[in-house]
C-alpha positions as a Python dict, from the first residue, in 0.01 Angstrom:
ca = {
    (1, 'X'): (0, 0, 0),
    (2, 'X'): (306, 260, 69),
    (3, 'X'): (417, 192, -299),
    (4, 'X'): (111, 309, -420),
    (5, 'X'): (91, 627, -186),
    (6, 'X'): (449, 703, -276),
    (7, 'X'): (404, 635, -613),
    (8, 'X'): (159, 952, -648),
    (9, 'X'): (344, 1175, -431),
    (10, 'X'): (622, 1416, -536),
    (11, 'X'): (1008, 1258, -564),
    (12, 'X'): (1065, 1480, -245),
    (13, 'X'): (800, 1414, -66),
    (14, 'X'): (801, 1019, -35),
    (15, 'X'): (851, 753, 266),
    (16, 'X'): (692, 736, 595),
    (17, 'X'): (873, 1062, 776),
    (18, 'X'): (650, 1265, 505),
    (19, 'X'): (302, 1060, 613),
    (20, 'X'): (7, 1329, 616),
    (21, 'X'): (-114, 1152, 887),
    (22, 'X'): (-389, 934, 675),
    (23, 'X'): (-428, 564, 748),
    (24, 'X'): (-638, 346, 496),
    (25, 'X'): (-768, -8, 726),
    (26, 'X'): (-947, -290, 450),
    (27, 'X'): (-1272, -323, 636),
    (28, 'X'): (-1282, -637, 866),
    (29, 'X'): (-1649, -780, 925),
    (30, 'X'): (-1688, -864, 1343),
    (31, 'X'): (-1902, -1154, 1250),
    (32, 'X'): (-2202, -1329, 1170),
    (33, 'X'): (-2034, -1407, 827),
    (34, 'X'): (-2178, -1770, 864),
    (35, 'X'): (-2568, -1608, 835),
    (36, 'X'): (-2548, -1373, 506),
    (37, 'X'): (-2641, -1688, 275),
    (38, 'X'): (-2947, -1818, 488),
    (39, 'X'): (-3054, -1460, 553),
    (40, 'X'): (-3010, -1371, 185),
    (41, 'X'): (-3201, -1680, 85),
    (42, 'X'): (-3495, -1588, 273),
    (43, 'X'): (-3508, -1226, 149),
    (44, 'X'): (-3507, -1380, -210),
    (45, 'X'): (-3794, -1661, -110),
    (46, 'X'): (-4027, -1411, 156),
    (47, 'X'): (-3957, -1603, 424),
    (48, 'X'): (-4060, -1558, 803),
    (49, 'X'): (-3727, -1549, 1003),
    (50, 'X'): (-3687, -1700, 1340),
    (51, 'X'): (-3365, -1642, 1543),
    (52, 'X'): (-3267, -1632, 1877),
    (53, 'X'): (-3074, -1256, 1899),
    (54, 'X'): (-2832, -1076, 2166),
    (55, 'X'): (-2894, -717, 2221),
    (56, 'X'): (-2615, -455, 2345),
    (57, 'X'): (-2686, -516, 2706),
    (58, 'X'): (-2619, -913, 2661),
    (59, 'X'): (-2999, -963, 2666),
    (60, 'X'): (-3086, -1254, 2486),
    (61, 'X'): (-3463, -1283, 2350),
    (62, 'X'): (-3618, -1429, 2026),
    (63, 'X'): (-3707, -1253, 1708),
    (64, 'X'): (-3944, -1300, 1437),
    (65, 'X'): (-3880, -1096, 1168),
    (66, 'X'): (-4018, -1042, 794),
    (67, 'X'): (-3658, -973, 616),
    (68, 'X'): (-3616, -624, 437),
    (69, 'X'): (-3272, -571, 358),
    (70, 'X'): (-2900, -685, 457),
    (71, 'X'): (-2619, -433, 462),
    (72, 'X'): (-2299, -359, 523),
    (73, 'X'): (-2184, -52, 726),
    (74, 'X'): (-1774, -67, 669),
    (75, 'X'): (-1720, -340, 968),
    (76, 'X'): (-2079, -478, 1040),
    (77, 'X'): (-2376, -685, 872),
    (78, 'X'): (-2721, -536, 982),
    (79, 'X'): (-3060, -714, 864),
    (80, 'X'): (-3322, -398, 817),
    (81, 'X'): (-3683, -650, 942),
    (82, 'X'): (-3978, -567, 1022),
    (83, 'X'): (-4087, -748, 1357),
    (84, 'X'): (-4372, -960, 1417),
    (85, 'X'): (-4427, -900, 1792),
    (86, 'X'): (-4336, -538, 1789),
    (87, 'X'): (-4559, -475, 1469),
    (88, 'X'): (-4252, -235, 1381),
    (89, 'X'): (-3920, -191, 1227),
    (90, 'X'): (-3612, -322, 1384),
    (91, 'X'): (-3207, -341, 1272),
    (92, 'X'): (-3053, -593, 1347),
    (93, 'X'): (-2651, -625, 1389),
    (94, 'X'): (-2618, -951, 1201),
    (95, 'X'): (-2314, -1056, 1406),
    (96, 'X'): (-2529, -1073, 1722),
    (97, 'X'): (-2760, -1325, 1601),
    (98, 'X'): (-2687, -1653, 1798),
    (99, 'X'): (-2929, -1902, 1596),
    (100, 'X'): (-3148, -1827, 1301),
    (101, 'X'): (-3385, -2050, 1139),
    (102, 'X'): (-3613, -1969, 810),
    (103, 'X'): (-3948, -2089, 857),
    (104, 'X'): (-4185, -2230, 619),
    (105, 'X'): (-4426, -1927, 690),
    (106, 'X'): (-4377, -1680, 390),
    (107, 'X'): (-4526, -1363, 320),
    (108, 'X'): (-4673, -1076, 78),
    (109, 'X'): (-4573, -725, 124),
    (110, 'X'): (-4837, -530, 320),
    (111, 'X'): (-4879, -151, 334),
    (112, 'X'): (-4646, -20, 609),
    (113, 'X'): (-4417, -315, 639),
    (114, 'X'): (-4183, -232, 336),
    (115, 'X'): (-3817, -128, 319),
    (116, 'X'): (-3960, 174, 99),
    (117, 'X'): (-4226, 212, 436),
    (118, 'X'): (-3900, 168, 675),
    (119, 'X'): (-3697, 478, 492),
    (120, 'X'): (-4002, 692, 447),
    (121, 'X'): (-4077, 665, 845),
    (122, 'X'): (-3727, 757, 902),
    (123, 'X'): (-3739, 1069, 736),
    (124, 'X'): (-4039, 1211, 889),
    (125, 'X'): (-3934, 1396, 1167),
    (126, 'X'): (-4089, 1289, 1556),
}
């Protein structure tokens, strides 16, 4: 990676003492690698999702989601759902999912339980 920095910089101006104080890191994923294909593969088929999920304070509780969306923020997964129980939507950090199981229970999109629905509620202001 130096070569390449130095290779753009001025003859005088090359090597580490003449850094600008820029570091490029490759993004490293913190987990939940192991999910992406089951939880792409029921975005794909409409599947109901069932998985047992961690939140930040180490609570562990079970989910059942409609799937909306996977993406990747730089180091982390997050699944964009809508949740069953909660009748609302929920991210999820994919690397804090524990188990996760696709259920036989598909759906149809509704009115209000889209990813289109998900962004246009988090634009309106509270």
């Amino acid at each position: 990676m130096k070569e390449k920095i130095d290779a753009v910089r001025p003859n005088g101006r090359r090597g580490i003492e003449h850094a600008v104080g820029i570091a490029v890191h490759p993004p490293t994923p913190q987990g939940g690698h192991d999910h992406i294909p089951t939880l792409r593969d029921a975005i794909e088929a409409r599947r109901i999702v069932d998985m047992r999920y961690r939140t930040l304070d180490e609570t562990r509780g079970r989910r059942i989601v409609r799937r909306l969306r996977l993406e990747f923020w730089w180091r982390a997964w997050t699944l964009t759902a809508w949740r069953e129980l909660r009748s609302d939507f929920r991210v999820f950090r994919v690397e804090r999912i524990e188990n996760l199981e696709v259920t036989d229970r598909g759906f149809r999109d509704e009115r209000g339980k889209s990813y289109k629905d998900y962004l246009d509620a988090a634009e309106t202001p509270c």
